[in-house]
N, C-alpha and C positions, 0 to 999 in steps of 0.2 A: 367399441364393439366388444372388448376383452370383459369387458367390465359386465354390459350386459348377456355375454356365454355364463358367465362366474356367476353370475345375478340369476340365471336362471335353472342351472347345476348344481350349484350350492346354499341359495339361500331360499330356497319356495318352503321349507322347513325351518327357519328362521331358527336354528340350531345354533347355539353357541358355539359347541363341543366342535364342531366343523370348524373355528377359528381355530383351535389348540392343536388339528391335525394337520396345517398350514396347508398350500394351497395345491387341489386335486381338482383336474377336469377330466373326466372321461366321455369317448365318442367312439363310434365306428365309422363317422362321415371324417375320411382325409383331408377333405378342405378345411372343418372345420379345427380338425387339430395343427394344422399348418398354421392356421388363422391365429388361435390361441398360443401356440410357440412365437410368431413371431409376435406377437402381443407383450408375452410374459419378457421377451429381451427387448425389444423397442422401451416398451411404459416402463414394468415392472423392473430393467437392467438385470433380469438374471441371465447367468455365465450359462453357457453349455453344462458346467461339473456338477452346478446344482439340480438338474434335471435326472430322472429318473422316470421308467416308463414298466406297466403293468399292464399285462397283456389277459384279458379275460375269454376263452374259445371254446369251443366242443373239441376234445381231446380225439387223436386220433389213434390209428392202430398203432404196434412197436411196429418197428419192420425188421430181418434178420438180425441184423445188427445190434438191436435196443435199441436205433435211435427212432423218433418219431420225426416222418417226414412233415406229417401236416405242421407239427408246431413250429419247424425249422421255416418252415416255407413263411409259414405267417408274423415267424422272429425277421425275417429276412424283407418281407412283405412292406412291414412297419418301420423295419431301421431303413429303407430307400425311402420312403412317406417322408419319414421325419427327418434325413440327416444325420442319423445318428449310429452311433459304431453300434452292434449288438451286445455289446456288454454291458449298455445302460437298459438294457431288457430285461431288470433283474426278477420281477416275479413274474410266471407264466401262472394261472389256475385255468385246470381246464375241468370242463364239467363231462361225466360218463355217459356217451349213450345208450341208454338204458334199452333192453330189447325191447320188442313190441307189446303194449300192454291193451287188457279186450277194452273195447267202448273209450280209447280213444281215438281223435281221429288225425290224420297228418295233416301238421300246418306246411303253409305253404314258407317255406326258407326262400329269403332273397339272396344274388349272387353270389355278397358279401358275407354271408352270416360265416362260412368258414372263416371269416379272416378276424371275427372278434370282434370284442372293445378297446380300446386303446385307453389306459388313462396314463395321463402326465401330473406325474407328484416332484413339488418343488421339496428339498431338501433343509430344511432349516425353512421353513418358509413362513411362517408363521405370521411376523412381524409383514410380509407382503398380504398374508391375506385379511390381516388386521386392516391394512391401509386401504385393501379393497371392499370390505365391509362399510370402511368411513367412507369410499365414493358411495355405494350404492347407498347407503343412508343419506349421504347428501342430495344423489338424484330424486329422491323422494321425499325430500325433505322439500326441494327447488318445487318440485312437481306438483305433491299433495298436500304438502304444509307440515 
């Protein structure tokens, strides 16, 4: 199953350059990032240290403080999701909401949309996602010749 998330996040562009950035999945569906961690330590044998997580959101206000609650909430959101301390949260980008502009019109946002994208980037990972290229090559090799 790890194999085909990877298969279809990373290779629908049959991109080399995506081997040399080692291995990156991003989602906003929790099950599915659960699914792909314990994939990446079951198959793949990577350690909790080599993980790393990027968090992609609609930025929120400062509050008194400076700090931003929404992104704290959604650092916090994600490290129960995954398990993981909040220190491997190391890049947040979050995008501005832009005021209102004429002749567009508001989409409609699901529950989730605050809480982002998640992606998980293995660290040195390269040589795993080399090895995961040579499955998916091989299941289509099995498959369509």
């Amino acid at each position: 199953m790890g194999i085909m998330l990877y298969w279809r996040e990373r290779f629908l562009r049959e991109n080399e350059n995506d081997l040399r950035k080692g291995v990156r999945f991003t989602s906003s569906d929790p099950y599915l990032i659960k699914l792909f961690l314990k994939w990446l330590k079951d198959i793949g044998k990577i350690e909790n240290e080599e993980i790393k997580f990027d968090i992609f959101m609609v930025g929120g206000k400062q509050d008194i403080d400076g700090r931003n609650k929404i992104v704290a909430d959604t650092i916090n959101y994600w490290s129960e999701i995954t398990n993981f301390p909040q220190d491997n949260f190391t890049r947040i980008y979050t995008q501005k909401v832009h005021p209102k502009r004429r002749g567009i019109k508001k989409r409609k946002v699901s529950k989730r949309a605050h809480l982002g994208l998640l992606r998980v980037r293995v660290k040195a990972g390269s040589m795993l996602a080399r090895q995961i290229a040579g499955w998916v090559r091989g299941i289509r090799k099995y498959y369509w010749g």
